[in-house]
Each structure stands twice: as C-alpha cells, then as structure tokens.
MIKE-454172 format. One record per atom (N, C-alpha, C, CB): x, y, z. Coordinates in steps of 0.02 Angstrom, whole numbers, plus 50000, padded with zeros to 5 digits. Glycine has a CB too. Example, Ala and Ser with C-alpha at 12.3 -4.5 7.8 and 13.67 -1.06 7.14 Angstrom:
# MIKE-454172
((50660, 49716, 50390))
((50615, 49775, 50390))
((50660, 49835, 50390))
((50565, 49776, 50452))
((50642, 49888, 50354))
((50684, 49947, 50357))
((50645, 50002, 50394))
((50704, 49970, 50286))
//
This chain:
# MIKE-454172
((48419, 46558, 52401))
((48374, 46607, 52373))
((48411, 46668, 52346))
((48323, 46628, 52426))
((48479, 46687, 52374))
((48501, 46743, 52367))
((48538, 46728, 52286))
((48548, 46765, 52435))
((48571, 46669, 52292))
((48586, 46656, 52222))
((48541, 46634, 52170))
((48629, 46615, 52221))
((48494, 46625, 52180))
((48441, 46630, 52133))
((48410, 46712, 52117))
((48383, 46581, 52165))
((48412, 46741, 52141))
((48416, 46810, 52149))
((48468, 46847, 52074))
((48455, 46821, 52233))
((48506, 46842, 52126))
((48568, 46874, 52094))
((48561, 46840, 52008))
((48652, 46845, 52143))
((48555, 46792, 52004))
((48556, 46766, 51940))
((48511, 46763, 51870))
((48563, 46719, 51956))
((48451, 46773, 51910))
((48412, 46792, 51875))
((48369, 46878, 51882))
((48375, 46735, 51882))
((48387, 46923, 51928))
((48338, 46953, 51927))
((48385, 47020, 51877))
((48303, 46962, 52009))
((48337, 47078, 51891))
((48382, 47126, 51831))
((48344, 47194, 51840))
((48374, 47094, 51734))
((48382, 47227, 51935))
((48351, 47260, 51983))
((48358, 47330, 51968))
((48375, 47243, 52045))
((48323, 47369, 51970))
((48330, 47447, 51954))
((48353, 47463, 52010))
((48267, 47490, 51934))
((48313, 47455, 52068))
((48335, 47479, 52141))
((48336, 47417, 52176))
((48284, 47535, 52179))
((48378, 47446, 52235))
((48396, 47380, 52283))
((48396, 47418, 52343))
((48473, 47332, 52270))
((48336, 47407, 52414))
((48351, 47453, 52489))
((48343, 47379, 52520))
((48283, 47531, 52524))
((48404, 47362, 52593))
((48411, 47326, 52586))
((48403, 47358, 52690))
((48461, 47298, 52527))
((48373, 47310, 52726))
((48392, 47330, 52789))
((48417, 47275, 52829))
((48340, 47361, 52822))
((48474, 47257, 52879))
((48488, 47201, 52924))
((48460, 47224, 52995))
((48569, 47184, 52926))
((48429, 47146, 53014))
((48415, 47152, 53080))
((48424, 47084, 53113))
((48348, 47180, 53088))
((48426, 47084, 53177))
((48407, 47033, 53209))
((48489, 47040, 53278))
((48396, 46955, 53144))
((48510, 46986, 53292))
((48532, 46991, 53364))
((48605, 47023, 53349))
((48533, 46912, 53409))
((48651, 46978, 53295))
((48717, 46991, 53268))
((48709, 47052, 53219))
((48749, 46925, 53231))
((48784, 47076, 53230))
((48786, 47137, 53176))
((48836, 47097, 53111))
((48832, 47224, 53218))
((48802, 47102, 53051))
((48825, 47082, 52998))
((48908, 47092, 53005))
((48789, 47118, 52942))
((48950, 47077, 52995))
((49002, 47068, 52974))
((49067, 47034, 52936))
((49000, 47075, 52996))
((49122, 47053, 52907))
((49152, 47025, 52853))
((49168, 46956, 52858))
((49204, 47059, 52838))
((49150, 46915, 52919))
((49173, 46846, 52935))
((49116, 46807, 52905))
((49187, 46829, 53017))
((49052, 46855, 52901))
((49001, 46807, 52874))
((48996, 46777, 52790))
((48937, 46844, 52888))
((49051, 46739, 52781))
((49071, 46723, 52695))
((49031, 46701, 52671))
((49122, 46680, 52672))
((49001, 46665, 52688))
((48932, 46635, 52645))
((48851, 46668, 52620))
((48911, 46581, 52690))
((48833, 46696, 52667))
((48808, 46744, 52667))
((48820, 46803, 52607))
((48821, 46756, 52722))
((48886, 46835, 52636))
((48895, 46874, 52584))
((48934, 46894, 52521))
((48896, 46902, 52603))
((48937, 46825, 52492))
((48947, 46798, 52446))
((48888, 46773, 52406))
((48985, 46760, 52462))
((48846, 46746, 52435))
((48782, 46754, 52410))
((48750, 46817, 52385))
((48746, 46733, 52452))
((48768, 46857, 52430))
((48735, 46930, 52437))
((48775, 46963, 52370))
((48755, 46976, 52524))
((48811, 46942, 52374))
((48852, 47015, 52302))
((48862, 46993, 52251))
((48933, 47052, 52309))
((48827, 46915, 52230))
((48779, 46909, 52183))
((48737, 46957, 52128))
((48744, 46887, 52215))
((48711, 46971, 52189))
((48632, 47021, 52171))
((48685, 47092, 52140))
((48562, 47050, 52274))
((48646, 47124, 52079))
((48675, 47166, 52050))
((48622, 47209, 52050))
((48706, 47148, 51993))
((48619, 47275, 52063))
((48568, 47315, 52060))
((48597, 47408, 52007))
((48546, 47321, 52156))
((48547, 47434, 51982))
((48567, 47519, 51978))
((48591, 47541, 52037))
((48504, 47571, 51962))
((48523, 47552, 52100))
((48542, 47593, 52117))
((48515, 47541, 52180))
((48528, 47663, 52092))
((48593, 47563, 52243))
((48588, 47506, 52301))
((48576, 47555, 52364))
((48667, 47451, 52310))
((48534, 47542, 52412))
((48531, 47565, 52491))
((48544, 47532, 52532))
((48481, 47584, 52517))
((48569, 47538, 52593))
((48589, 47514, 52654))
((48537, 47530, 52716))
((48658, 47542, 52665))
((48493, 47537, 52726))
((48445, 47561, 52780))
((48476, 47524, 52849))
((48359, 47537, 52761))
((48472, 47570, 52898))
((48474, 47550, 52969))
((48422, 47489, 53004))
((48461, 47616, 53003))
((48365, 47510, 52973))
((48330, 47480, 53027))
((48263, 47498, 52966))
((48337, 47520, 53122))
((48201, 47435, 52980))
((48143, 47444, 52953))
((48087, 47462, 52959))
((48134, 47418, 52941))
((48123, 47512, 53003))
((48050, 47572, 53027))
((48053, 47635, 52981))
((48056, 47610, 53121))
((47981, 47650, 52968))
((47982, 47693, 52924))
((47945, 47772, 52965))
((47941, 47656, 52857))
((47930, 47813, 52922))
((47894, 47876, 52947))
((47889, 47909, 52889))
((47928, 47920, 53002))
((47798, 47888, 52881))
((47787, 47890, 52802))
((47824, 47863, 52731))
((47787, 47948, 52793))
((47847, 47876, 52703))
((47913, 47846, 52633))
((47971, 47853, 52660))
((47922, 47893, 52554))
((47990, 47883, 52721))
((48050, 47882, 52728))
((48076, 47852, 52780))
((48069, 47932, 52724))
((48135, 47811, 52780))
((48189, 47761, 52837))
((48214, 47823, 52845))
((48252, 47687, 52810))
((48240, 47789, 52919))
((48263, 47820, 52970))
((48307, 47765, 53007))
((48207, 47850, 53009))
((48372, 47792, 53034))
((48431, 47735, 53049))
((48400, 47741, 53121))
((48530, 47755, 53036))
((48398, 47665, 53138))
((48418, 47635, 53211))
((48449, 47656, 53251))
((48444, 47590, 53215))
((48466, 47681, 53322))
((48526, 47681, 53363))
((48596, 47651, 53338))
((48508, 47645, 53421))
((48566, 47564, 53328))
((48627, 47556, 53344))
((48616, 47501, 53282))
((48653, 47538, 53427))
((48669, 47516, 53223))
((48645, 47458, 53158))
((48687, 47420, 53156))
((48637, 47478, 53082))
((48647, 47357, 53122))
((48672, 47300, 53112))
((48715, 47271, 53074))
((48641, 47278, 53107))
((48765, 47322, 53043))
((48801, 47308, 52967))
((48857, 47365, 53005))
((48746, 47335, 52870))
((48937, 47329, 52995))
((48984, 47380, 52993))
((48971, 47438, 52965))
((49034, 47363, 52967))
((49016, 47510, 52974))
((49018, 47554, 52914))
((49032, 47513, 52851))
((49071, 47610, 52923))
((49130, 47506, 52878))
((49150, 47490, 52822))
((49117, 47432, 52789))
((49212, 47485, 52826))
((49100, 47393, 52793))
((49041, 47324, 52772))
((48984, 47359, 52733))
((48998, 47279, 52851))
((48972, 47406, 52772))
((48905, 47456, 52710))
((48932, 47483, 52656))
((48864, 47532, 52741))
((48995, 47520, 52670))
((49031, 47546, 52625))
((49022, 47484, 52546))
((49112, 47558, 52667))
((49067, 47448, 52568))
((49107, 47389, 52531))
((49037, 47336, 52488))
((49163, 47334, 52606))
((48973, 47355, 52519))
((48934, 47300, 52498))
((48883, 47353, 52433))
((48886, 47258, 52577))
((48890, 47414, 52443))
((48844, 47463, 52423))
((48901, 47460, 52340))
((48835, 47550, 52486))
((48957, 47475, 52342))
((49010, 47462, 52288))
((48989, 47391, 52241))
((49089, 47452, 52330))
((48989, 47326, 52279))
((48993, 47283, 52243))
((48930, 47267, 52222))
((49026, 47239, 52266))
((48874, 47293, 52248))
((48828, 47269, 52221))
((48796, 47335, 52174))
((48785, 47234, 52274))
((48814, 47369, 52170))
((48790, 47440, 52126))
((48813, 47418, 52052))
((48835, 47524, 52154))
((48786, 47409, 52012))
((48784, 47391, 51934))
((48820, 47439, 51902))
((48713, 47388, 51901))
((48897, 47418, 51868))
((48941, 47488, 51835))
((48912, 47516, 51789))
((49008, 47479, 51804))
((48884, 47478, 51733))
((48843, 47490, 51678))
((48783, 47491, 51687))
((48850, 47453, 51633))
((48724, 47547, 51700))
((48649, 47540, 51721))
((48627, 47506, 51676))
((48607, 47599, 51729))
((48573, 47464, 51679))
((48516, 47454, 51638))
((48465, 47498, 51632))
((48489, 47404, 51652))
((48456, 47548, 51669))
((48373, 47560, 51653))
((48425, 47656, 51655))
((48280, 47522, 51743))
((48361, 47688, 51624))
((48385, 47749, 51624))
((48364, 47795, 51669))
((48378, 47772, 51572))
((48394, 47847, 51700))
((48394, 47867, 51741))
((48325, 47922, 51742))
((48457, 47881, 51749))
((48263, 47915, 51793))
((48208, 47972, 51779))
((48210, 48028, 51811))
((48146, 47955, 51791))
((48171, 48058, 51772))
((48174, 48141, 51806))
((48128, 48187, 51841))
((48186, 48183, 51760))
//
C-alpha cells in the first residue's frame, strides 16, 4: 500500500504518527523503504495520536528514534514543492 502511495499520490502535507508495541527503527528495511517512497511538501512526525482540539501533542515515550525522525522528515519532504505556499 505504501508503494502504491508513494507512486501515485502528489501530497501537499504529510502528519504521520507511529504506534504500537516496537519503536520504529533503522533495522526496519522494508518498511522503510516503502515509506520514503511517499514524497510530500510539507512532512510531520507526531508522537502519538491523541489530539487536544487541532493540535498533537507528543507521547511520553515515542515510537520512532530521534535520529530516525530526523532522517525520515528529510527524505520524504519534496525539494521542489508542488503546490504554493498559503498565507
């Protein structure tokens, strides 16, 4: 699904949250290789998918390295935007 994604879609924004038992990390190749596919403007990393009103708020304890957030927010952020930026 993720490469079907990536291949066809043509994303203005991308907020993206991990959850579940494991914390994402760089051993997971398949996965995220799939994942950096997806090309977006403008990319988020959210902690956790609780909200308070429009706005996320990080988890205790998140599921994605720093550096893994760092490194995934880079490759999937689109160098050349498509859409123009509003005001």
């Amino acid at each position: 699904m993720l490469k079907i994604l990536g291949r066809y879609s043509r994303l203005r924004k991308l907020t993206m949250a991990f959850q579940g038992r494991r914390t994402l990390m760089k051993i997971d190749y398949r996965f995220l290789d799939a994942l950096r596919t997806i090309k977006a403007d403008e990319v988020r990393i959210v902690g956790n998918a609780k909200t308070s009103g429009n706005h996320y708020y990080w988890n205790p304890h998140p599921k994605i390295t720093p550096q893994l957030k760092e490194d995934l927010i880079k490759d999937l952020a689109r160098e050349k935007k498509l859409y123009f930026a509003r005001k």
